[in-house]
C-alpha positions in Angstrom: -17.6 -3.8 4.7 -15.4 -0.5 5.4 -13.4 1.6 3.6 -9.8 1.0 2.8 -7.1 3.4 2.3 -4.8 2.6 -0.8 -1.5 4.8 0.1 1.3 5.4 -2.2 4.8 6.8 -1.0 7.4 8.8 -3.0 7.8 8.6 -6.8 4.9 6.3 -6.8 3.1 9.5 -9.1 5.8 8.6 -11.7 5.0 5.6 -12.4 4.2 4.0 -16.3 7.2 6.8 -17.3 9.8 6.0 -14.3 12.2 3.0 -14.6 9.2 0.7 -16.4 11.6 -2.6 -16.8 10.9 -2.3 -13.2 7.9 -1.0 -12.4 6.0 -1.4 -15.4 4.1 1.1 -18.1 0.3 1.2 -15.6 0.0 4.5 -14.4 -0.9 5.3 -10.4 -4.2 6.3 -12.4 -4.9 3.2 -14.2 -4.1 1.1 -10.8 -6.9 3.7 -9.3 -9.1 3.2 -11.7 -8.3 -0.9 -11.6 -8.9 -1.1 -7.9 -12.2 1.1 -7.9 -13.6 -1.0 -10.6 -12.5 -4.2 -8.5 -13.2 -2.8 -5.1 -16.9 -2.4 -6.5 -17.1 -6.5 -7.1 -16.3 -6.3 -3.1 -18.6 -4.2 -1.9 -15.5 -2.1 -0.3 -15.2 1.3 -0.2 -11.6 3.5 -1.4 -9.6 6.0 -0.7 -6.8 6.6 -3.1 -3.8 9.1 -1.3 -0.1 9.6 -2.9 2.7 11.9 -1.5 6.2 12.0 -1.8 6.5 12.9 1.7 6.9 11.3 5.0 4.9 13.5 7.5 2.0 13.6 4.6 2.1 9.6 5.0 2.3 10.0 8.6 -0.7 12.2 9.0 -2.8 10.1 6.1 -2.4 7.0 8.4 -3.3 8.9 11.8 -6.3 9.9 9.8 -7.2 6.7 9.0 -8.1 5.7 12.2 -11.7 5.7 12.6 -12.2 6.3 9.0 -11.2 3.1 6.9 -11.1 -0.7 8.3 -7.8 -1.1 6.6 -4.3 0.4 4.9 -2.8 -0.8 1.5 0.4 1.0 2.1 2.9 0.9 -1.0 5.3 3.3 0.7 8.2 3.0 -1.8 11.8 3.8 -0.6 10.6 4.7 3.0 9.6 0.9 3.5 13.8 0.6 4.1 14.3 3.9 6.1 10.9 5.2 8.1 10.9 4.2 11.6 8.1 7.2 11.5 5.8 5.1 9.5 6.3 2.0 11.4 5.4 4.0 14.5 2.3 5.6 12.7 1.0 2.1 11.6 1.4 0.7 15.6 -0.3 3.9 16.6 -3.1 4.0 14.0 -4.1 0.0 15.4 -5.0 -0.8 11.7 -4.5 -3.7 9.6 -2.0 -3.0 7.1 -0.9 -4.5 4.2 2.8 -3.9 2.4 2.4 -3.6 -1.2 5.4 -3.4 -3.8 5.2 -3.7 -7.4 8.5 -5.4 -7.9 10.0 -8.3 -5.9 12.3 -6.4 -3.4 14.1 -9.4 -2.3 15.4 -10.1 -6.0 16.7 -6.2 -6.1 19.7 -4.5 -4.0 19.9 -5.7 -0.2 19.2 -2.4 1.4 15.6 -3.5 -0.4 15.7 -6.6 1.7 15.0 -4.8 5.1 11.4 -3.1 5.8 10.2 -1.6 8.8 6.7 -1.7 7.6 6.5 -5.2 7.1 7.1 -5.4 10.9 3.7 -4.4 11.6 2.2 -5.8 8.8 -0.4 -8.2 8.6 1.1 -9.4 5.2 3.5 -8.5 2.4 3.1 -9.0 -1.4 5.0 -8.2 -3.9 6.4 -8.9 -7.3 3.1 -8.8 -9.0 3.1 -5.6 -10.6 0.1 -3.5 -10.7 -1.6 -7.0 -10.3 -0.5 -6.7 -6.6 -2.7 -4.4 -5.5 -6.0 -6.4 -7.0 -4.3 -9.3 -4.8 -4.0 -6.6 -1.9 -7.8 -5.7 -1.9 -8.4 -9.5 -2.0 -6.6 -9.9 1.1 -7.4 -7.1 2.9 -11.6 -8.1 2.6 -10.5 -11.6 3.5 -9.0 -10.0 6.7 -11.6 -7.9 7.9 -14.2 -10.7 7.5 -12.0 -12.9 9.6 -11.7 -10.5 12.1 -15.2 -10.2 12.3 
């Protein structure tokens, strides 16, 4: 099985301290930790990357390609504004899922549009840290279809 990519956008370090009626008290560490202990299970190899800026996402999922069968990308408040990423994603010709830890569709409408989930294989959110377990799940699921 290949390696994945987990990638977290902007303010994604924050979290557990930042807005938790939102986003909840679990750390970007403990979701690390969570997904390594899960991704184990799988037999799937991680990478864990977090930056608050766009041309650092950009470069992580050119450098993706050839390295990792797959991109969990939580990219926060860029999923409504990067046309960058969505490029890099087409580029990159990797299956990438959309991750968010709250429902965006039950939040303000600019949260409604995504340019990520345009090249997407699949979206989930709403679940919390939970989502990215459910993310990994996918993602194997995925790859062994593809063959």
């Amino acid at each position: 099985m290949p390696s994945i990519l987990i990638l977290n956008g902007p303010n994604l370090n924050l979290l557990g301290t930042r807005q938790p009626e939102v986003y909840g008290r679990t750390t970007l560490a403990d979701i690390e930790t969570m997904c390594r202990a899960h991704a184990e299970t799988l037999g799937i190899d991680l990478e864990f990357a977090q930056s608050n800026h766009e041309g650092a996402l950009v470069d992580a999922i050119h450098d993706a390609r050839g390295r990792h069968g797959g991109i969990i990308l939580n990219a926060g408040a860029y999923t409504h504004t990067s046309v960058a990423l969505m490029d890099a994603i087409s580029s990159a010709e990797l299956p990438t899922i959309e991750l968010h830890l709250s429902n965006v569709h039950a939040r303000e409408s600019f949260r409604h549009i995504s340019y990520i989930s345009k090249v997407a294989v699949g979206v989930i959110c709403g679940f919390g840290a939970q989502g990215y377990i459910l993310a990994l799940d996918a993602m194997r699921g995925h790859l062994e279809r593809a063959g």
